[in-house]
C-alpha positions, 0 to 999 in steps of 0.5 A, a space after each residue: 736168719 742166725 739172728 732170727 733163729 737165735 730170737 726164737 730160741 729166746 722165746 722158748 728159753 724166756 717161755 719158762 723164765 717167771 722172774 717177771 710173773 706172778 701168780 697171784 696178785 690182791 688189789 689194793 684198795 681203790 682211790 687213783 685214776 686209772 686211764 684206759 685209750 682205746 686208740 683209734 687205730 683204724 681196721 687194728 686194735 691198739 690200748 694203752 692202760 695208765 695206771 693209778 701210779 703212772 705205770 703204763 702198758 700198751 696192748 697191740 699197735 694196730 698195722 704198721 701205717 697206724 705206728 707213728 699215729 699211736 707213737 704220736 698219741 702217747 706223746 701228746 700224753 706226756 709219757 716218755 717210755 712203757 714199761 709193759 708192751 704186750 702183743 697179743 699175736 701175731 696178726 699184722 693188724 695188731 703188731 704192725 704200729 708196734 714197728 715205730 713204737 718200737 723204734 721211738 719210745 724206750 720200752 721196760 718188758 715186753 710179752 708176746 703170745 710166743 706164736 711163731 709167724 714168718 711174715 717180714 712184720 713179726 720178724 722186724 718186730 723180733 729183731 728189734 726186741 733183740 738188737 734194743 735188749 728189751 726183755 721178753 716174755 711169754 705168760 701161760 694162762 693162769 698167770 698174772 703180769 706184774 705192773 702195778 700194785 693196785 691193779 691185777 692183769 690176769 692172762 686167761 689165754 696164751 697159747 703160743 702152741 696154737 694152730 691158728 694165729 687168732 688162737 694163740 691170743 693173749 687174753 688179759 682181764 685189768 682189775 682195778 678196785 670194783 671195775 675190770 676190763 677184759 682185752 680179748 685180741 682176736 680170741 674166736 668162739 673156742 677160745 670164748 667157750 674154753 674161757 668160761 671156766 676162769 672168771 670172765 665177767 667184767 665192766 668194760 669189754 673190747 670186743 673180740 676180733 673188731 666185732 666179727 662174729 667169729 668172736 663175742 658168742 651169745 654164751 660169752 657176752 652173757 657170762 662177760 655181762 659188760 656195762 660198756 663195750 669197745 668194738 675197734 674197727 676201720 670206718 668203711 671196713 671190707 669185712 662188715 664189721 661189726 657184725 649185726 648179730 654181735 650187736 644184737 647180743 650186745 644191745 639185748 644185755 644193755 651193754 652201751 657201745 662204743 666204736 673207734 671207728 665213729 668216736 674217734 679214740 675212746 678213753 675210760 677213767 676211772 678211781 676203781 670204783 666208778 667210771 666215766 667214758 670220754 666219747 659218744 656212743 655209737 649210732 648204730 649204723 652197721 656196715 654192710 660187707 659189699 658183693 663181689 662180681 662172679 665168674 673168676 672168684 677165690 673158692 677157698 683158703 686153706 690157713 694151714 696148708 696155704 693154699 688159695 683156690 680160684 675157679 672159674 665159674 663164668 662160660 668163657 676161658 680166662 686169661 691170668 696174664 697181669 692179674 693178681 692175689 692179694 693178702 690184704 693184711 700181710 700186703 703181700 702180691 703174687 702176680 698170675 703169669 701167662 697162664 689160661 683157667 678154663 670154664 669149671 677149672 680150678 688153679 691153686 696158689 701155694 704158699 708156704 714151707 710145702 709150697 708146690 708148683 706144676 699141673 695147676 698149682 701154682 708156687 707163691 713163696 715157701 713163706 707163711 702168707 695165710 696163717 692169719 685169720 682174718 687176712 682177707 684176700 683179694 683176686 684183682 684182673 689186669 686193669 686192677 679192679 677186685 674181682 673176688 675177696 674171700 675174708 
């Protein structure tokens, strides 16, 4: 916990360090291949950018079972260290691969969103920054990441005072010659909306959030006005990605897609000032988001006060004995004791520093487990079948 403390006193010191930012930056004139890969990481973003002078920056890592797949990817790529490593917040779908990456391949500079997290994932990411010695860095908005000269990383969002995780979001747009790429992470509607004042148009988008529709509003998608656009999702996903109305914007400005979900990982070249997408575009096929059986279901999750609600509507008294609540994301199980939820009645689960316990609540653990938009959780009953979900 000292060494912990110690890592997020860094943060705050190396928060206003600029040695490694810059403020502004011109590109040069456009003529090396850029390469962009799109990783297929499943449910999780994961890119890595090759610049036109073999520089190289990875952005997100997907979760943590997808590390060594991404580690293994860029090796077979011949590259032997990054020099930039950014993670865009603290999402276990984003930071969980950059565990081994992390543990396998030397890294020069590493930027974060600053977005403090208490999961047992952000903490071994922290303490393996510290104990490797890689220098740390939180941009602001309106900053520039220096990486390589023919090219411009603009932050557009950085907010590592954000309430929600997804808000905290580094946003970069990669400038290189006439072709951009705008890397959203999980930025929701807001963010998109408070965006629109800096310049967001751009060639190639990744689509925010794995194409939910909390992202990729109608305003934003017409003022990004993408050529191609990467929706980063799991095959058979439980949230119903892609949405069908972030497509039907999508298709309705001309934007061709592509998902990593159907194509594999998605690379695009390009000498500045044209470029080529190296998959197949995607089919069209929208995954529909499964029903879940009523009575015992989760009614709500409070992401700041970290509590879950879960009533029963069925006719019957229901024995919690042996059931469980799951965090998908964090992989985190609170297992029900021996308690009964009465017809109508509603039993709260806490977590959390103001995590409480007695009447019907009932204490998980005094660490953080909802603050992460977009962690699903899931009621199971004793013979462990899903009962209820709530995104």
């Amino acid at each position: 916990m000292k060494k912990l403390l110690a890592v997020l006193l860094c943060i705050f010191v190396l928060a206003g360090c600029t040695s490694a930012l810059e403020t502004e930056k011109i590109p040069v004139a456009a003529g090396h291949e850029m390469r962009v890969h799109f990783f297929d990481v499943g449910q999780g973003d994961s890119i890595l950018i090759e610049s036109p002078n073999g520089k190289t920056m990875l952005v997100d890592g997907g979760v943590k079972g997808a590390g060594q797949q991404v580690v293994s990817y860029i090796n077979e790529l011949g590259i032997e260290k990054l020099d930039v490593v950014v993670a865009t917040h603290p999402d276990a779908d984003h930071i969980g691969g950059l565990i081994p990456v992390l543990n396998s391949i030397p890294i020069e500079q590493f930027y974060d969103s600053g977005k403090v997290h208490t999961s047992q994932t952000f903490e071994e990411m922290l303490s393996l920054i510290d104990s490797n010695n890689i220098p740390y860095n939180v941009p602001k908005t309106g900053d520039s990441i220096a990486f390589d000269d023919e090219l411009e990383v603009k932050v557009l969002n950085a907010n590592e005072n954000a309430v929600d995780n997804n808000d905290a979001s580094i946003v970069l747009k990669v400038t290189y010659g006439n072709i951009s790429f705008l890397l959203t992470g999980d930025a929701g509607v807001a963010l998109e909306k408070d965006m629109l004042q800096q310049n967001v148009k751009a060639t190639i988008l990744k689509a925010g959030h794995h194409g939910s529709n909390t992202s990729s509003s109608q305003s934003f998608i017409q003022a990004v006005q993408p050529e191609v656009t990467i929706l980063s999702y799991g095959e058979d996903n439980k949230y119903g990605h892609p949405h069908a109305e972030v497509v039907e914007r999508l298709q309705a400005i001309g934007s061709k897609i592509y998902a990593t979900a159907e194509a594999g990982t998605v690379t695009v070249a390009t000498d500045g000032v044209s470029y080529e997408v190296s998959a197949k575009e995607w089919s069209g096929a929208i995954v529909e988001k499964p029903t879940v059986k009523q009575g015992v279901e989760i009614v709500s999750k409070d992401l700041i006060e970290e509590v879950v609600a879960i009533k029963n509507n069925g006719p019957d008294t229901v024995s919690l004995k042996d059931w469980q609540l799951v965090s998908i994301e964090g992989n985190q199980i609170f297992n029900f004791p021996n308690v009964e939820l009465q017809p109508g009645k509603t039993i709260y689960v806490t977590s959390g520093t103001n995590a409480r316990e007695g009447q019907n609540y009932l204490k998980w653990t005094t660490r953080q487990i909802w603050l992460n938009d977009g962690d699903r959780a899931q009621l199971l009953n004793a013979k462990g079948e899903v009962v209820s979900e709530l995104d």
